[in-house]
C-alpha positions in Angstrom: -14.1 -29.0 29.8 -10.6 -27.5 29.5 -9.9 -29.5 27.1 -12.1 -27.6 24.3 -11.2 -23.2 25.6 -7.5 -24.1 25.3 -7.6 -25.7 21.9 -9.4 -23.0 20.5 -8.1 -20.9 17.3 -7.2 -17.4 17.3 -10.3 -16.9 15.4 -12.5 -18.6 17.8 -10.8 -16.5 21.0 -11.3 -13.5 18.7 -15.3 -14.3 18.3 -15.5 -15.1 21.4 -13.8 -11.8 22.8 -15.9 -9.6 20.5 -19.2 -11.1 21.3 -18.0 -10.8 25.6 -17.6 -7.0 24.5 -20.8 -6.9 22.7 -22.6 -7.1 25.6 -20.9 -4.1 27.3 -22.2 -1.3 24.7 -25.7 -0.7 23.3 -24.7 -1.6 19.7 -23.7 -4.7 20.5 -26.3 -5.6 22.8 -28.5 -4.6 19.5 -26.3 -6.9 17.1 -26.5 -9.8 19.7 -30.5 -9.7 20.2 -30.7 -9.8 16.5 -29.3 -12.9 16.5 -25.9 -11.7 14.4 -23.6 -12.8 17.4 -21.6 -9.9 16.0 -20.8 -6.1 17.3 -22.3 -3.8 15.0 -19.6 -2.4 11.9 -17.8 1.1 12.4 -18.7 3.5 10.2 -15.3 5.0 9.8 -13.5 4.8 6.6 -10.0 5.2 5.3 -10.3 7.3 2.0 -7.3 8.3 -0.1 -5.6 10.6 -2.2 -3.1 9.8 -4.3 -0.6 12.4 -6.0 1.7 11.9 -8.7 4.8 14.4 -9.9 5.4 14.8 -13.6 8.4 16.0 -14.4 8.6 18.7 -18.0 10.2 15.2 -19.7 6.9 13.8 -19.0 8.9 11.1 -16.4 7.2 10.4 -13.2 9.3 11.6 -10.5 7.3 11.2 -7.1 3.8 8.9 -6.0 2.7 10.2 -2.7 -0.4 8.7 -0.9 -2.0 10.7 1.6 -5.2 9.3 4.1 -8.0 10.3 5.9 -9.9 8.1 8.2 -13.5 9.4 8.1 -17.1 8.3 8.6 -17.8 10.4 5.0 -16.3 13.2 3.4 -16.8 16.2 3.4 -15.5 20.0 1.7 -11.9 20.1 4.1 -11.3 16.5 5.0 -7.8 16.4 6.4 -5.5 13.8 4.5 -2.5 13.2 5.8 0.9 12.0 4.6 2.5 9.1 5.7 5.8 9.3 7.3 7.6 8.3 4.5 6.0 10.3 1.8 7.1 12.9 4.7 10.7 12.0 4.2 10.4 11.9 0.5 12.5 14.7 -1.2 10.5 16.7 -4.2 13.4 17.9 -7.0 13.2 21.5 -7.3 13.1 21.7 -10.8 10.5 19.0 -11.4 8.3 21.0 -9.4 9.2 24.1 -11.5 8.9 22.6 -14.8 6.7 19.6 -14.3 3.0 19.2 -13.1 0.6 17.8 -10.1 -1.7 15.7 -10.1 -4.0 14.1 -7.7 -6.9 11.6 -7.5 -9.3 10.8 -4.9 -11.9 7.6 -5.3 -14.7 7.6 -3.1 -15.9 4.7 -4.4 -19.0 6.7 -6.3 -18.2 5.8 -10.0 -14.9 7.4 -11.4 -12.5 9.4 -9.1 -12.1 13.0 -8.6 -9.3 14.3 -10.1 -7.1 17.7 -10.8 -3.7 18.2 -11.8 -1.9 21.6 -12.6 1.4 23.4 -12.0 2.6 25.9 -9.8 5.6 28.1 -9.2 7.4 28.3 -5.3 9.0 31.1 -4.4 12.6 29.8 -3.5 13.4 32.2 -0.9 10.5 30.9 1.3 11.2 27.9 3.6 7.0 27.0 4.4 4.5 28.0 2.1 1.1 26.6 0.9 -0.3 26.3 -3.0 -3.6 24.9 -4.2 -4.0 22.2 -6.6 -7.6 22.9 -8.7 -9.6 25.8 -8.3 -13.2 24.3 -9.1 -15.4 24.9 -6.3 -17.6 21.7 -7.6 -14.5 19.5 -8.1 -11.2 18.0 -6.7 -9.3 20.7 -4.6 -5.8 20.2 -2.9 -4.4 22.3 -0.6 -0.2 21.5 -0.2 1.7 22.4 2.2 5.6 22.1 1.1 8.8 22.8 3.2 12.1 24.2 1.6 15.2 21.7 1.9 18.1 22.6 4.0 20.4 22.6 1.8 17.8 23.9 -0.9 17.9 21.0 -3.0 14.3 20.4 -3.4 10.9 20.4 -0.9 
């Protein structure tokens, strides 16, 4: 008898754990009754937007991917940066002279995009812009943070 339980691959231990859990919330007592031996699926879904920095050269200076972990999305989905897009210092003058773009697939036929440039105000240390201004279509809010030492955001 013990011969089988301790012999058993991770993947068995895992099935095995899942379907003991199953039977402690109504999904899964669902999913088990229906014969799936499975919990039922989450619904939540990591979406992303990606954003590119063109330098005026034409030179790709920065790809930044930012997430959002959503059942759907909707008009102000939050994406978020990862720590070390975070890090990731933005040349002032490719942000001057340059453009933004961004993309966001949702996995409906071809991706949402915008792209555009934009002029910050060196003497502010926080300050906001908006990528795309199409109230049907792909809109970014930014929010960028001076350097120190002023050498980019």
């Amino acid at each position: 008898q013990r011969e089988g339980p301790l012999n058993d691959s991770d993947e068995d231990k895992r099935r095995t754990a899942q379907q003991l859990a199953a039977l402690y919330d109504a999904d899964g007592i669902d999913s088990m009754i229906e014969g799936s031996g499975q919990p039922a699926e989450s619904s939540v879904k990591t979406f992303f937007v990606e954003l590119t920095l063109v330098d005026g050269d034409g030179r790709t200076v920065a790809e930044l991917s930012a997430s959002c972990e959503a059942n759907e999305l909707n008009e102000q989905s939050a994406f978020l940066l990862s720590n070390e897009c975070k890090k990731m210092l933005l040349p002032e003058k490719a942000l001057v002279s340059g453009q933004l773009s961004a993309s966001l697939n949702s996995g409906q036929g071809a991706p949402w995009s915008t792209r555009g440039s934009f002029e910050l105000d060196s003497s502010r240390k926080k300050q906001w812009v908006q990528l795309g201004f199409d109230p049907h279509a792909l809109r970014v809010q930014l929010h960028f943070l001076r350097a120190a030492d002023g050498t980019g955001y």
